[in-house]
C-alpha positions as CSV (number, residue, x, y, z in Angstrom):
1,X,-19.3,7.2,-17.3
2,X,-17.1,9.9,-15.8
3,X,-18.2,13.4,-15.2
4,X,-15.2,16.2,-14.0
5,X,-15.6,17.1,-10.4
6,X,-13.6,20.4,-8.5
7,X,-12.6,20.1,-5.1
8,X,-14.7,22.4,-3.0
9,X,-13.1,22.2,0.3
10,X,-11.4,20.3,3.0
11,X,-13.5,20.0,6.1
12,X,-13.3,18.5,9.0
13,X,-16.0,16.7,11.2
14,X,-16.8,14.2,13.9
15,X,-15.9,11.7,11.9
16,X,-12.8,12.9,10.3
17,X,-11.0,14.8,7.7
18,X,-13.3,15.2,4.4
19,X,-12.1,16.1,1.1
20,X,-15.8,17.3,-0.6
21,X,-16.3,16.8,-4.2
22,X,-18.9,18.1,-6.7
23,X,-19.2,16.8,-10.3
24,X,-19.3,20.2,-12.7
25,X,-23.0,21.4,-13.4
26,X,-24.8,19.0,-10.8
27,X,-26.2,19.7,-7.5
28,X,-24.5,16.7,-5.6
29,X,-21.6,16.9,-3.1
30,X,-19.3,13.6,-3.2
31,X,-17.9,13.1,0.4
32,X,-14.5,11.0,0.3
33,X,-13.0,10.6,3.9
34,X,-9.3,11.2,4.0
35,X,-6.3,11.1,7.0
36,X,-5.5,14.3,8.4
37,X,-2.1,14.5,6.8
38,X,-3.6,13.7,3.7
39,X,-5.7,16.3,4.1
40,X,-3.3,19.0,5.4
41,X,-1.2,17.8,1.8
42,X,-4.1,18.8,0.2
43,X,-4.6,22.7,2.1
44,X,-1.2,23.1,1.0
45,X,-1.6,22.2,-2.5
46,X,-4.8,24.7,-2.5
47,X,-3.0,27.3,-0.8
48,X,0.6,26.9,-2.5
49,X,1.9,26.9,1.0
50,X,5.6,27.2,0.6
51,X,7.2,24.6,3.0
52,X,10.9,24.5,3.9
53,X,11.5,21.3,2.8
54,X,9.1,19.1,0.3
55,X,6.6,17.2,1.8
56,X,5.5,13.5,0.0
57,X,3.3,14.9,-2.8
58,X,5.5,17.8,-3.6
59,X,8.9,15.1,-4.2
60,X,6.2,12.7,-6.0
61,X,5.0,15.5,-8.3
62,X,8.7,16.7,-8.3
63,X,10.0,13.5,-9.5
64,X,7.8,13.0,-12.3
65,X,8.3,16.5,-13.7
66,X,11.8,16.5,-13.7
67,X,11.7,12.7,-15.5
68,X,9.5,14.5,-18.3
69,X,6.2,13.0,-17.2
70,X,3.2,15.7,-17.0
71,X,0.1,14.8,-14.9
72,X,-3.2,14.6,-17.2
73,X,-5.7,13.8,-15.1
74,X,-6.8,12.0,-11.7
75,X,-10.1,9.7,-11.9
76,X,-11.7,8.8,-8.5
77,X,-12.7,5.1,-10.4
78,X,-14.9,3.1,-7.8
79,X,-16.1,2.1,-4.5
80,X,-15.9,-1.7,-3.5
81,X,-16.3,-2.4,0.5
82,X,-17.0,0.7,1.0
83,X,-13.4,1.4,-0.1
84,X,-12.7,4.3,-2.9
85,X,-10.2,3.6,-5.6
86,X,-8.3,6.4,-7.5
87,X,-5.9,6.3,-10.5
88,X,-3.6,9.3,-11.4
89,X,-2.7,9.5,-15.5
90,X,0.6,10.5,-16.4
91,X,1.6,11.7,-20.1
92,X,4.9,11.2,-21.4
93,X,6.7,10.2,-24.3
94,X,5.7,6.6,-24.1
95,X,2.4,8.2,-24.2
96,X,-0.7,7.9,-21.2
97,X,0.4,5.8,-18.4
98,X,-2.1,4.6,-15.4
99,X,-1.1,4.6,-11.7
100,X,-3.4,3.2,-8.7
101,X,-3.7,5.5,-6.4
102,X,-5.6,6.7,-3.2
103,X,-8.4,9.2,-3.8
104,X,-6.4,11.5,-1.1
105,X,-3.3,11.5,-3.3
106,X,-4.8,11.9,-6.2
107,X,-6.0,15.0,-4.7
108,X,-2.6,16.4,-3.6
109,X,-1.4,15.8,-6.9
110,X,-4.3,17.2,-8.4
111,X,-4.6,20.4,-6.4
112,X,-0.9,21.0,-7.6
113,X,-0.8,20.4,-10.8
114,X,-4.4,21.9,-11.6
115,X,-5.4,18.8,-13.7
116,X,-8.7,17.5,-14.3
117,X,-10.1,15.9,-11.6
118,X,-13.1,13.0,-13.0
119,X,-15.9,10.6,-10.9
120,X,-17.2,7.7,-11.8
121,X,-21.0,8.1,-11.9
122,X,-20.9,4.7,-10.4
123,X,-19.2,6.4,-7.2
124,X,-21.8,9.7,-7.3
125,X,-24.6,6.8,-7.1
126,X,-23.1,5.3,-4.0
127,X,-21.8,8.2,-2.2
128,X,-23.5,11.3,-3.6
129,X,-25.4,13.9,-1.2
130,X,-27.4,17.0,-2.1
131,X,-25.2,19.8,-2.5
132,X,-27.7,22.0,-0.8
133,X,-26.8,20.0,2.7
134,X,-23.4,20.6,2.4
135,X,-24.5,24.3,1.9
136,X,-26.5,23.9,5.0
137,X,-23.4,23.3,7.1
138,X,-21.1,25.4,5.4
139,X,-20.5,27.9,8.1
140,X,-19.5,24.9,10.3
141,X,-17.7,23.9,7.8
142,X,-16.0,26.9,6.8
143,X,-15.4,27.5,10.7
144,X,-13.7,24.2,11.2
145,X,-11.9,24.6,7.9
146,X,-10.4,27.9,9.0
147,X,-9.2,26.6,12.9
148,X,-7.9,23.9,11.0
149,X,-5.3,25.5,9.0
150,X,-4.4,28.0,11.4
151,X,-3.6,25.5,13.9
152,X,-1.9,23.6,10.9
153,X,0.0,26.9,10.2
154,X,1.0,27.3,14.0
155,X,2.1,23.7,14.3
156,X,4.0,24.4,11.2
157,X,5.6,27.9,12.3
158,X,6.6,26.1,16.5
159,X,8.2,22.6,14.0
160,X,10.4,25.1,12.3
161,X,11.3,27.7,14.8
């Protein structure tokens, strides 16, 4: 069973970038590890960053708009070896069509296109923490959220001066 999920933050830790998840009306926080340029992608696509030039998720999403596809939804689907699986659904006239994708770009494209974003209870199960420890640690997380876009945004103003 799938239950829709928002995107609370991006936040980085010891262990790595962390795109954190939270299925709508439940008190669990879904932790999916990401890259770091996945997850810079993804502060973009929250902030509608305007970049000089599109970056990979903006000429993906670009792509299938101007082909006439809309994006429906994204589906984080599974875990298997530890391993998350994700699947992006377009709409078009052929009608719903399924991509594979990673959980990271599902989220760039998501975060862009304000679709749906769904969770396999399956996943939840596996990967779910209380939402009140993410709480816990939000200032940290907020703290290390904030130095890391505005050293994202610095790096980004010195690659384009």
């Amino acid at each position: 069973m799938f239950f829709e999920a928002k995107l609370l933050d991006i936040a980085q830790t010891d262990q790595g970038a962390m795109a954190i998840l939270t299925p709508i009306g439940h008190n669990i926080a879904v932790p999916i590890f990401i890259g770091q340029m996945e997850a810079q992608s993804i502060l973009i696509g929250m902030g509608n960053i305007p970049l000089p030039r599109p970056n990979t998720h903006d000429l993906m999403l670009d792509t299938l708009t101007q082909t006439g596809n809309s994006v429906e939804r994204v589906e984080i689907t599974e875990i298997n070896d530890g391993i998350l699986y994700s699947k992006i659904y377009l709409n078009n006239v052929l009608g719903i069509i399924e991509f594979d994708s990673r959980p990271s770009d599902s989220l760039a494209i998501a975060v862009r296109t304000n679709c749906p974003v769904f969770i396999d209870d399956s996943v939840i199960l596996a990967e779910g923490v209380s939402l009140a420890l993410i709480r816990e640690n939000s200032e940290k997380i907020n703290s290390d959220h904030t130095q890391n876009f505005k050293g994202f945004e610095k790096q980004q103003d010195d690659n384009f001066l």
